[in-house]
N, C-alpha and C positions, 0 to 999 in steps of 0.2 A: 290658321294653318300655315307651317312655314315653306316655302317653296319647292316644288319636289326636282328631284334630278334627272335628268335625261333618262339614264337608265328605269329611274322609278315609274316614266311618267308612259315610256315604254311597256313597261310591266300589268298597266295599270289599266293600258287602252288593250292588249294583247287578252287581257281576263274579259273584259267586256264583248269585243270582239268572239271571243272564239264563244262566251253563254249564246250568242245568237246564232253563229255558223257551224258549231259543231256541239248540239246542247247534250248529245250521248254520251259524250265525253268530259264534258264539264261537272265539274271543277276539275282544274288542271292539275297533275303531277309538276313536278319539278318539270321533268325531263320534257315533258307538253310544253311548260312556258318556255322555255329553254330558245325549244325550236321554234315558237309563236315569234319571241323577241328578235329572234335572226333570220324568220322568212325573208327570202329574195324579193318577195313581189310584196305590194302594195305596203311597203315600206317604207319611209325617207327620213333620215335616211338609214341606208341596209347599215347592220353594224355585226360584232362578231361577240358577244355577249360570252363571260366561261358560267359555267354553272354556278363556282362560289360567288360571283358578282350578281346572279341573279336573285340569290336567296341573299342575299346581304340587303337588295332592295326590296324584297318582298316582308323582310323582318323591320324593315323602315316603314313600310306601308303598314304593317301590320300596328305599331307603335300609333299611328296616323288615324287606324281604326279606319281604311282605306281598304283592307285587305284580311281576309279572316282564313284561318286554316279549319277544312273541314274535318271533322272527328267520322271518327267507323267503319275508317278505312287505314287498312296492315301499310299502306303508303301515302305519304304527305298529300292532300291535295288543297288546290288553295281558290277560293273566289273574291270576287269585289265587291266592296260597297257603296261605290262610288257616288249612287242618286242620294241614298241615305248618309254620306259623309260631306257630301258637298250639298248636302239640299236642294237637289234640282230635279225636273224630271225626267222619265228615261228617252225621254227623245232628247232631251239637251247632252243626256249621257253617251249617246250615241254620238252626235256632232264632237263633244270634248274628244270622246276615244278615237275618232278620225282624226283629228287633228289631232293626236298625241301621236298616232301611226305615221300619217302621211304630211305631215306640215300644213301649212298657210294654204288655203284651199278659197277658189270665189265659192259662195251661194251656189250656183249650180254643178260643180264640181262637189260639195258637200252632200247634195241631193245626191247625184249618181254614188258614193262610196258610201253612203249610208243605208243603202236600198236593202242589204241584208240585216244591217242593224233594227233600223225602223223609215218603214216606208211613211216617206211627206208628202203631203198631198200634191204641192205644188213647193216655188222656190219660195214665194213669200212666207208658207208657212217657217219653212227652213229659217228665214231672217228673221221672225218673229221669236223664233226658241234664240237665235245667236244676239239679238236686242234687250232679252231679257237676261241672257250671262252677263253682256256688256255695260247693262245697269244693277247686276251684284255689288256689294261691298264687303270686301274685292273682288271688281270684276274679273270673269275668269276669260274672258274673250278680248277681241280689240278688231276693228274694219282698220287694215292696216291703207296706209295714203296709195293708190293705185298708181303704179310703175310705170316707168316711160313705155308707151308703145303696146300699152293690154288696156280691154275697154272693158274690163272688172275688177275693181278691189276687190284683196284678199282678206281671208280671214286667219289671224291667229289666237290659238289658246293662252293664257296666262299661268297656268300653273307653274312652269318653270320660269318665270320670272319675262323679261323685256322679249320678243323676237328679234334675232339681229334681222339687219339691213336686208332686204327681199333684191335679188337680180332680174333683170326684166324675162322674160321667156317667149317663147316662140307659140305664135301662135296658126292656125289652118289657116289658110287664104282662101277663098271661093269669088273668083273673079276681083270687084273690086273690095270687098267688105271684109276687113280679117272677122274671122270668126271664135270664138274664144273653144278652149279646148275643153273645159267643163262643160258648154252648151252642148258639144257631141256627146261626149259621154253621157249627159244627161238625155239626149234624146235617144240614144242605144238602147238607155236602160228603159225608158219609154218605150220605146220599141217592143224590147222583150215582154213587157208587162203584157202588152196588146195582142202579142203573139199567144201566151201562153191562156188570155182568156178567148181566144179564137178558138183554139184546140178546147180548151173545157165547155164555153156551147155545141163544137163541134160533136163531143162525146156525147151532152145531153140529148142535142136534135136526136143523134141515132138511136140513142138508147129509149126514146120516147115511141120514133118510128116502131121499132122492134116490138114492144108493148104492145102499140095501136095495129101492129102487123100489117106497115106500110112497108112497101117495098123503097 
């Protein structure tokens, strides 16, 4: 497969993305991918896509057998094939379309943004799906040489060819030990998990109470 374009590869992470975040709506219209590909947030970077340059990429993807337009519906809609095109599976499809969205990303920075896509149990699973891209031929990943002054390599995808040159970035400080900015986010999203099943035993205990007509 020959190398796709920024645009395409946008297109491509944007269809995957929104089957898990918004699957009522999925397959996309034009006009859905449109705004998927120029969301402000969790982007990198943000870009200003027109609509004929979207469908120009989606009829390239399409060519790629990356990208199929769904029939039975009075308006275009379009999904991916991305696990069945690239042969991998959908939690590897998840990590690619993050990193098609957001860029070069550490291991635990991929865990937190992939938590809607598909949840990893832990970060080495994560490294174990991004090991097995990076031993493809050709591979579709790469553990890029870690930056001056950050205590995690990054990861980039390969689809669009080489990643240029990565800038060092700023990272949380907590006394003396920088802390990487993935590792928060990763433990946020932790966080949340632990909240949300607090509140669902919460609901059971009462609802078991109310049965047994404990006060």
């Amino acid at each position: 497969m020959r190398l796709l374009t920024p645009l395409e590869a946008r297109v491509l992470g944007v269809l995957v993305e929104k089957q898990a975040t918004v699957p009522d709506t999925y397959p996309l219209s034009l006009n859905a991918l449109v705004n998927g590909c120029n969301q402000k947030t969790a982007r990198d970077p943000v870009i200003e896509a027109r609509e004929a340059e979207v469908l120009e990429a989606v009829d390239a993807l399409k060519a790629l057998a990356l990208v199929f337009e769904s029939s039975g519906s009075r308006v275009a809609k379009y999904e991916h094939n991305l696990p069945r095109g690239l042969g991998v599976p959908t939690a590897a499809a998840a990590l690619l379309a993050v990193l098609m969205l957001r860029g070069p990303q550490t291991s635990a920075e991929l865990r937190a943004n992939c938590e809607r896509l598909h949840r990893f149990a832990d970060i080495s699973s994560v490294e174990g799906f991004l090991d097995e891209l990076a031993a493809k031929e050709p591979p579709r990943v790469r553990k890029l040489a870690r930056a001056s002054g950050e205590r995690e390599a990054r990861w980039a995808q390969l689809l669009c060819g080489e990643p240029a040159p990565l800038a060092p970035r700023a990272a949380a400080v907590a006394g003396d030990e920088a802390v990487a900015v993935g590792e928060i986010a990763a433990l946020k999203a932790e966080q949340t998990r632990l909240a949300a099943e607090v509140e669902a035993l919460k609901a059971l205990v009462a609802r078991m109470a109310r049965e047994l007509g404990i006060e």
